[in-house]
N, C-alpha and C positions, 0 to 999 in steps of 0.2 A: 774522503775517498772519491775517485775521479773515475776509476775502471768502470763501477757499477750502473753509469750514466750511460757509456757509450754505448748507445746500441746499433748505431751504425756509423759509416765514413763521414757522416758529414757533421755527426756534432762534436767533433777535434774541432771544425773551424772557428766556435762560439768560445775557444778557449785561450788565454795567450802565450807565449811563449814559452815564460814561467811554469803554468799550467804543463803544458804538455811536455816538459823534461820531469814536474813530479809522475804524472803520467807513465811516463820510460819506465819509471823505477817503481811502479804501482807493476806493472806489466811485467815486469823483471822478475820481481815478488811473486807473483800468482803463474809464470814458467816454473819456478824452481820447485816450487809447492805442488804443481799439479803434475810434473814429473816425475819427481822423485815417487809415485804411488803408480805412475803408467809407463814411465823409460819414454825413449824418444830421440829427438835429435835437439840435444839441448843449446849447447852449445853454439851453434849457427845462428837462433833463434835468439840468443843473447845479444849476437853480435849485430844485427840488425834492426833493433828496437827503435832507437831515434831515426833512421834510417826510413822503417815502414811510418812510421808515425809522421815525418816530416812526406814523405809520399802523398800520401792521405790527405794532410792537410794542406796542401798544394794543389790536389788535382781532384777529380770527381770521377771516382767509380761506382759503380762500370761502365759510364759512358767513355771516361778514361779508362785502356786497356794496361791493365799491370800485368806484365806475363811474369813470373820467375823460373829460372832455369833451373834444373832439378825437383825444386819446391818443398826440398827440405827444411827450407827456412822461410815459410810462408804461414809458422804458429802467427805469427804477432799480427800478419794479415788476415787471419783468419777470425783472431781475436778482436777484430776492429769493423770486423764485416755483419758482426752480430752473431757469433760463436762460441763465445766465453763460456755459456752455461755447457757446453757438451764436451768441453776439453776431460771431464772426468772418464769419458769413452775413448778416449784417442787412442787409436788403431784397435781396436775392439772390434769384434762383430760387431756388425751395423751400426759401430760408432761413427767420431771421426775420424777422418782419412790423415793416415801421416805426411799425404803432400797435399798438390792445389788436386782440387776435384772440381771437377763442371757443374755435377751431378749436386752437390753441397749446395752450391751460392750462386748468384748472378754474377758475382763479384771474381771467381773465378774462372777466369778467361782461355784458359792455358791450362792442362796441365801434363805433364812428365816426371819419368822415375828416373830417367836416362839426363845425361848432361848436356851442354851444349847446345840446346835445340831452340833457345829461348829469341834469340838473332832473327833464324830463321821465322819462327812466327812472328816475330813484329813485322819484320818486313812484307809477309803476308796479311797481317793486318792492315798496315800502311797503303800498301797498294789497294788493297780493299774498300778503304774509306777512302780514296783519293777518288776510284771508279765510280762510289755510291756519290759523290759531294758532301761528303760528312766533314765534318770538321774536329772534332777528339782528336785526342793526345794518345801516342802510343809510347808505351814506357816498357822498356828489358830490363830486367836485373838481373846478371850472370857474375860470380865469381870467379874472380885469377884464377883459380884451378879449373875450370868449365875451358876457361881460353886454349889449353893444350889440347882442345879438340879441334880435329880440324874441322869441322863443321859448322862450328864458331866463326874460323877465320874465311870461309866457303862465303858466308853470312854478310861477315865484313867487307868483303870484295862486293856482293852485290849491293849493298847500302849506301857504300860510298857512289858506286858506280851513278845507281838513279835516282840518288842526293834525296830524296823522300826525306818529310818532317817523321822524324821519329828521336826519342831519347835512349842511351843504352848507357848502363847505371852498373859502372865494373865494380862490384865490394871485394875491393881486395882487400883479405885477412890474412894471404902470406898462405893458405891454406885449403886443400879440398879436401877430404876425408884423413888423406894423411898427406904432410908435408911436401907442397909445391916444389918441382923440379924441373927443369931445362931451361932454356932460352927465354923466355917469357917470364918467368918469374925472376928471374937475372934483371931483365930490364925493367920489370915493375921495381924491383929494389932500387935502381939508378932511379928512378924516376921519384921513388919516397925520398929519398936524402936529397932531391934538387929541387926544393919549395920556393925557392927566395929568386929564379929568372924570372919571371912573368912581373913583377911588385920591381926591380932591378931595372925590367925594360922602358916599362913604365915610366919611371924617374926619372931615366936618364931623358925619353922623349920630351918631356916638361921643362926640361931643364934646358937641350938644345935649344927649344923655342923662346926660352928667358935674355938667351945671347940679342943685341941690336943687330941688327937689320941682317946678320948673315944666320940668324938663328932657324928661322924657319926653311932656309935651301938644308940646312945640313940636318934637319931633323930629315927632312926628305930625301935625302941621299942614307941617309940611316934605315931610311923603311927600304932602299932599294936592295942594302944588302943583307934584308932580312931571311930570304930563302938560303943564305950562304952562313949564313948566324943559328940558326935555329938548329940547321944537321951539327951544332956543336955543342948547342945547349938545352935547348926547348926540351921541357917535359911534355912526353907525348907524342913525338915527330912520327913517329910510326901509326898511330891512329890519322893525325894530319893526314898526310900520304897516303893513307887508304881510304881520305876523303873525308872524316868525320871531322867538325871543331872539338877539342879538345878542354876540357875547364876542369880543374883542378891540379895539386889530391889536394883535397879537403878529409877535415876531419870526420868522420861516420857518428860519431857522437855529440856533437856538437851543433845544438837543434838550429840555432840562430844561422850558422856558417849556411848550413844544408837548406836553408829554406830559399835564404839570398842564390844560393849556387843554382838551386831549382827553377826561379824567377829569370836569375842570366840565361841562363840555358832556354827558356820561352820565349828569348829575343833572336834568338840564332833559327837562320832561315838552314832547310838542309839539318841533316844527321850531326847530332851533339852526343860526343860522350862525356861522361862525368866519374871520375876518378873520385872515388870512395874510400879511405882506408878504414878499415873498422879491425876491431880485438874479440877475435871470434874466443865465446862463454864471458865476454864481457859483465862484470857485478857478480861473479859467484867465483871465488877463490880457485876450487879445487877444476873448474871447467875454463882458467884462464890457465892455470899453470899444464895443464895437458889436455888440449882443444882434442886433440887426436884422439884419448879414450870415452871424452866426453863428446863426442860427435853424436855418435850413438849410444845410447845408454840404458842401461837395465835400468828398476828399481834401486833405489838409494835412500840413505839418511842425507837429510839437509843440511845436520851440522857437522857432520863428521866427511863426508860425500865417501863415506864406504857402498862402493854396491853390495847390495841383495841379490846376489846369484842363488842359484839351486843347489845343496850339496849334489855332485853326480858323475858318471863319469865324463871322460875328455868329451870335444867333438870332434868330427871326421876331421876337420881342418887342423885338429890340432896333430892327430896322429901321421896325416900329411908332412906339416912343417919340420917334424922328428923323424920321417922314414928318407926324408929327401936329403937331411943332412948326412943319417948312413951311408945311404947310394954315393951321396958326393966326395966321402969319404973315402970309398972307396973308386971313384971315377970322375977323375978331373976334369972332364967333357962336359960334365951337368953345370948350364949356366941354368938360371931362374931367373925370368920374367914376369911383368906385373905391371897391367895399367893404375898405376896411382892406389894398390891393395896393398901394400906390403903388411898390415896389420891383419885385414881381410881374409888374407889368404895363409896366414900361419908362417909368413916367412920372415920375420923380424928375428928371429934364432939365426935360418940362414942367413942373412941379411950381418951379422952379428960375427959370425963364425966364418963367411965368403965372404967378403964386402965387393971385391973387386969379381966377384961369380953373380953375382946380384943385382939386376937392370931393372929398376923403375922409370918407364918414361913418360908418366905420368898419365891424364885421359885419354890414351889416344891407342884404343883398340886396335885397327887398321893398320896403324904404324906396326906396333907390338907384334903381331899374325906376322907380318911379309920381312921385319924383321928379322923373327925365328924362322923362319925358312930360309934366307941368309945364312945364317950362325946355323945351321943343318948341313946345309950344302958345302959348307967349310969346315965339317966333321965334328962339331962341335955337335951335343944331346941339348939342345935347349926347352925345359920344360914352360910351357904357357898358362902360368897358374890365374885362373880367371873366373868368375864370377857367370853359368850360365846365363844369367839374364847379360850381362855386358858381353860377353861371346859375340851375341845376334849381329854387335854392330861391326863385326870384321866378317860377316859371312862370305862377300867378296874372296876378301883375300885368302880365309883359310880355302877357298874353291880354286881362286886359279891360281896363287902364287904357293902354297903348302901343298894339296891336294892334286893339283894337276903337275906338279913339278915330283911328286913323289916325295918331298921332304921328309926327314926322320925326327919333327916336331913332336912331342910330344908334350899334349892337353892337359890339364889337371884343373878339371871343370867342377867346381865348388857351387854348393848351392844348389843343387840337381834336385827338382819336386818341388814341391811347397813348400815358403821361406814365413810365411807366419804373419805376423803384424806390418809386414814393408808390401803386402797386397800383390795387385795383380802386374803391376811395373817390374816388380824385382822373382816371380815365378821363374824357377829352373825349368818347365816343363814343355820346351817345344825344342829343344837340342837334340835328342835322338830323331825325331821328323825331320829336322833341316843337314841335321849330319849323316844322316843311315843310306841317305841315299847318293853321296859323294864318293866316287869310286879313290879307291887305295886307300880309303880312309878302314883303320879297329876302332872300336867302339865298347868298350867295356865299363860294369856297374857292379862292386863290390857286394857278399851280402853280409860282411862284418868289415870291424877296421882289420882283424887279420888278411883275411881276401885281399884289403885295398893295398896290406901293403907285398905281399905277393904279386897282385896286378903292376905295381910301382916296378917291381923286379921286371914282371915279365915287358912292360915297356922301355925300360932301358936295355935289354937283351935285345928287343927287337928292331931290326935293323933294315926293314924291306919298305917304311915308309911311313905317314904320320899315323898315331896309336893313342885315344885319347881313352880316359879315366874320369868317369863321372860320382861325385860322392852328396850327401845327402847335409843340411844344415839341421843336424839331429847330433844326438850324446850317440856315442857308439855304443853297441851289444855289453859290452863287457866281456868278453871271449880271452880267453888267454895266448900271447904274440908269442908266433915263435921266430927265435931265433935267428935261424937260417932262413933266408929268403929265396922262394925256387920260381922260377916263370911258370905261368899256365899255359897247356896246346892254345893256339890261337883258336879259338872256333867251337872251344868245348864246353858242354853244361854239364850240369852233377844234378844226381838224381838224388835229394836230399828224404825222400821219403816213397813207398810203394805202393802202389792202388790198387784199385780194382773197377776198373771203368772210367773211371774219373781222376784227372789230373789239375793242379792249378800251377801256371808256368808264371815265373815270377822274376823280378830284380829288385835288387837294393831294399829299402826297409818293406816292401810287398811281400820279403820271403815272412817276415814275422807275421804279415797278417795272412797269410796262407797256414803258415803253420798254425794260426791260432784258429780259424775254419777247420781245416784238416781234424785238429784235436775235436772239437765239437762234432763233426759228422761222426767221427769213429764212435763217440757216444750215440749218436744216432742208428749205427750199423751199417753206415757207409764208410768204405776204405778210399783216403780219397790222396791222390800223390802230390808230393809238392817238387816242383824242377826249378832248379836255380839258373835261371838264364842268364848267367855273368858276363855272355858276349854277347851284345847286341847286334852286332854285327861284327864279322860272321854271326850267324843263327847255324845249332849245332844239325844239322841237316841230318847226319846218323840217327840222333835221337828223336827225331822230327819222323821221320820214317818208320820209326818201332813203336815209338806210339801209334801212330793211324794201322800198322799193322793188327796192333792190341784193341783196337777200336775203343781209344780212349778217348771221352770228351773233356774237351779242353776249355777250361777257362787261360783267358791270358792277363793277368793282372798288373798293371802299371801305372806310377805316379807320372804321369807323362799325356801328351795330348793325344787322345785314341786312335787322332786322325796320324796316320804316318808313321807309327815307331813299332814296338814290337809285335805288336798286335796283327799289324799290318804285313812286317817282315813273314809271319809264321802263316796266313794268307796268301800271300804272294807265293810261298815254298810250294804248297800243298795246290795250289791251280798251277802252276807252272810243271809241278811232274805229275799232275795230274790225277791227283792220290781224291777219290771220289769218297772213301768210308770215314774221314775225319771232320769231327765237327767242333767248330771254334764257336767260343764266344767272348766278345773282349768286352773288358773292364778296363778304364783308364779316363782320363780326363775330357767330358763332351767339348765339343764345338763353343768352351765361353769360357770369358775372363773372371777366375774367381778372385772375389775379394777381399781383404786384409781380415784379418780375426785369426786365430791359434792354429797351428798345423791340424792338428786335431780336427777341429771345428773345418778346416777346409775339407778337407778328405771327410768326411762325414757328409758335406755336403754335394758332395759326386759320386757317392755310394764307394770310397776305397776302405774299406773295413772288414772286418771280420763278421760282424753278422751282414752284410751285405752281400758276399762273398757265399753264405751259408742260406741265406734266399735263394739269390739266385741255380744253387746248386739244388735245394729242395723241388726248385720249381720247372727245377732240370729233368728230375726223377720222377714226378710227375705227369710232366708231357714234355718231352724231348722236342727240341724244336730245331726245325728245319730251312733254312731260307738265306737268300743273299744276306753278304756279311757274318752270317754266322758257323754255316757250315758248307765244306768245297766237297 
């Protein structure tokens, strides 16, 4: 065994080639082993093993900077960085982190939950060591699907531009969470079937020069119409042209190829890319034949690769992808959108049942937003099913091209709160702050999957401008659906329980921890109200007003950032009409990035719970308190 030696980057170098392909598959072995008991992102992981190992053994980290973009597939780097023994915690409370963390290793230079951003920071590295007079190597690893960002290509433009020493290392596996789409992966295809130009060009140049005496003018008339040659063949031309030398594809598995191609690639002055093709879940059957479910992964058996799910009911997402196909059933305006989610977001039914109602255009946020406001303005309902944490990177566009155009976009913002083991990268919890305050924008937050799919109704009814819907990555209530779908008044809350003094205003999974406070007070001989604030904006202002009439003290409870969202909204009401006898206090997310570990276990540790909730109410009854922020 070879694994058990490595304890850092650099004793791969002491080993030889031979060596480090058993290696691959020692590596390979203790991924599948130590996944299948934690879930993770296997498959990616798979698919870059020769890949990090021939890295590594090429180059000296961390004085060599390896960034990877997303850093979903940065186990095996992690594993080589002197990490192995904590893989048993991975994404665990204060385990290890499911991507690169800074905070972890030296070795970790970079990290990101988001796509695309890996360009940009070498290029800020590069320039960095050039100012210092440093001398390292900066290395990108970003995947064909990462490239449908435009932020990527943002990247590429300036790389080329100030020809800076730097390497950027495409793994194309054909694949980003789920199957690569548009232009870019079109020509990465062209580009994998045309191996044999470069070995072609080659030959033929040795060969003009074999000719007597006229051999060498016409090899040299050959290099002149190479610029006129290459836009017909060359793999690559498009990196060319944006300035970078181009070398490969080469095989991603293939230790020998990869080391030689890493070596050329240190003789090239100026930005070098290196065309990668790897077999993302590579060495594990059930994670080659569907990369897609094995991306991400529960708990599993090894030999059968059945996952271990929870018996339980649906998730929000799924009761989504079933209320959408309804609606579109009955209204052939509803397109669905989707950056690169279509499994994500519950829409592979629609996707199934529409196909030509069904737009994935892959990473590319921004695009997605100014798109659907397009397909709005041409009377079309286009719903933007999307991932609160990836939202943020179209904040732009949903402001001036949705939002200030008035478009009748409608949001379906997945993941809203606390997402669990993917940390503080992938958190729904600053969308009500960044959206509440965007004028013509709804804002609404379910407190069952019945609600959400009523709210579903009441945004395709509504017809005055964009109307988003935010749902939780939790199993639903279990509540029984009805039927008929009816829109909700825009603006209105429901009074799910009655007080006496005491109030707690609530959304989304909050209403259950109110109501579970609320039960416990009433044991105590406090009646204490629970309000379902299902509009976030509007804030129902009638009912905002009968309370401070009632001189009821408010708790404001939300899985959300405290700074900005409803908490804030329901402060802002009460100084603005100037209502002096109401006193707030909010509960929501402080001012910090929580970290990976179990919903649960998050919310526990920002005090969103049930006996938190019943503290602070005890301590209400107590001594009533007074003072900015709390009460107007």
């Amino acid at each position: 065994m070879l694994l058990p030696h490595i304890k850092q980057p650099g004793d791969l170098k002491s080993l030889s080639v031979e060596e480090l392909a058993s290696l691959a598959e020692e590596i390979r072995s203790f991924l599948i082993e130590k996944l299948s008991v934690t879930g993770g992102h296997l498959a990616s992981n798979l698919g870059v093993v020769e890949l990090t190992i021939a890295l590594h053994y090429c180059y000296n980290s961390p004085k060599d900077k390896m960034i990877y973009d997303v850093g979903h597939q940065a186990y095996v780097h992690k594993i080589l960085t002197g990490r192995m023994d904590r893989f048993d915690t991975l994404r665990q409370r204060d385990g290890l982190c499911g991507f690169v963390k800074r905070s972890e290793s030296e070795h970790d230079v970079w990290e990101a939950g988001h796509s695309s951003t890996s360009l940009s920071a070498a290029m800020g590295m590069a320039l960095a060591r050039d100012l210092k007079g440093e001398d390292n190597k900066v290395i990108a690893v970003i995947g064909d699907g990462a490239l449908t960002g435009g932020m990527a290509f943002e990247a590429l433009n300036h790389i080329g531009h100030e020809r800076k020493n730097l390497m950027v290392i495409l793994n194309d596996n054909e694949m980003s969470i789920a199957p690569n789409v548009g232009a870019m992966h079109n020509y990465l295809s062209k580009i994998r079937s045309d191996r044999h130009y470069l070995r072609a060009k080659d030959e033929l140049e040795v060969l003009l020069k074999k000719i007597p005496a006229i051999g060498g003018k016409l090899a040299k008339s050959a290099g002149r119409v190479k610029d006129s040659l290459k836009y017909m063949m060359v793999p690559g031309v498009l990196f060319e042209e944006l300035g970078l030398t181009y070398l490969g594809p080469v095989d991603g598995h293939d230790l020998p190829k990869l080391i030689e191609t890493f070596h050329q690639a240190d003789n090239v002055t100026g930005p070098v890319l290196v065309h990668v093709v790897t077999t993302k879940g590579k060495g594990y059957k059930p994670a080659e034949a569907d990369s897609h479910k094995w991306h991400g992964i529960s708990p599993y058996k090894i030999e059968s690769g059945q996952v271990l799910k929870a018996v339980g009911n649906p998730m929000y997402t799924e009761i989504f992808g079933r209320t959408l196909i309804e609606l579109a059933e009955q209204d052939e305006r509803i397109i669905a959108v989707t950056p690169a989610m279509p499994g994500g977001s519950g829409l592979v039914p629609f996707s199934e049942e529409f196909p030509t109602r069904m737009i994935d255009v892959g990473i590319a946020e921004q695009h997605a937003a100014t798109m659907c406001a397009a397909l709005a303005m041409e009377g079309l309902k286009p719903v933007f099913a999307v991932y609160s944490t990836f939202m943020q990177r179209a904040y732009d566009q949903i402001v001036h091209d949705i939002c200030r155009h008035n478009a009748n976009v409608m949001f379906a913002i997945d993941r809203a709160g606390f997402v669990g083991a993917d940390g503080e990268t992938h958190h729904g919890v600053f969308d009500v702050a960044f959206l509440r305050h965007i004028p013509n924008l709804v804002l609404m937050m379910p407190k069952d999957e019945n609600e959400l799919r009523h709210m579903m109704k009441t945004a395709l009814d509504y017809d005055d401008g964009p109307i988003a819907y935010r749902y939780p990555r939790v199993n639903v209530v279990g509540v029984p659906l009805d039927s008929e779908l009816k829109a909700i008044p825009i603006g209105s809350w429901e009074l799910l329980r009655k007080g006496e003094g005491y109030a707690v205003i609530a959304s989304g999974p909050m209403l259950q921890v109110a109501t579970e406070a609320a039960e416990t007070m009433k044991r105590e001989g406090l009646q204490v109200g629970v309000v379902n604030a299902r509009f976030l904006k509007p804030v129902d202002e009638d009912m905002l007003r009968e309370l401070a009439r009632q001189h009821t003290k408010l708790i404001v409870l939300e899985e959300a950032s405290e700074a900005g969202s409803l908490g804030s909204a329901v402060l802002e009401f009460y100084a603005k009409e100037e209502i002096q006898n109401a006193q707030v206090r909010l509960m929501g997310i402080p001012d910090i990035f929580v970290e990976h570990g179990s919903i649960k276990e998050q919310r526990a540790e920002v005090g969103l719970t049930a006996e938190a909730v019943c503290l602070k109410l005890r301590q209400w009854t107590a001594e009533p308190a007074y003072g900015m922020g709390q009460s107007v």
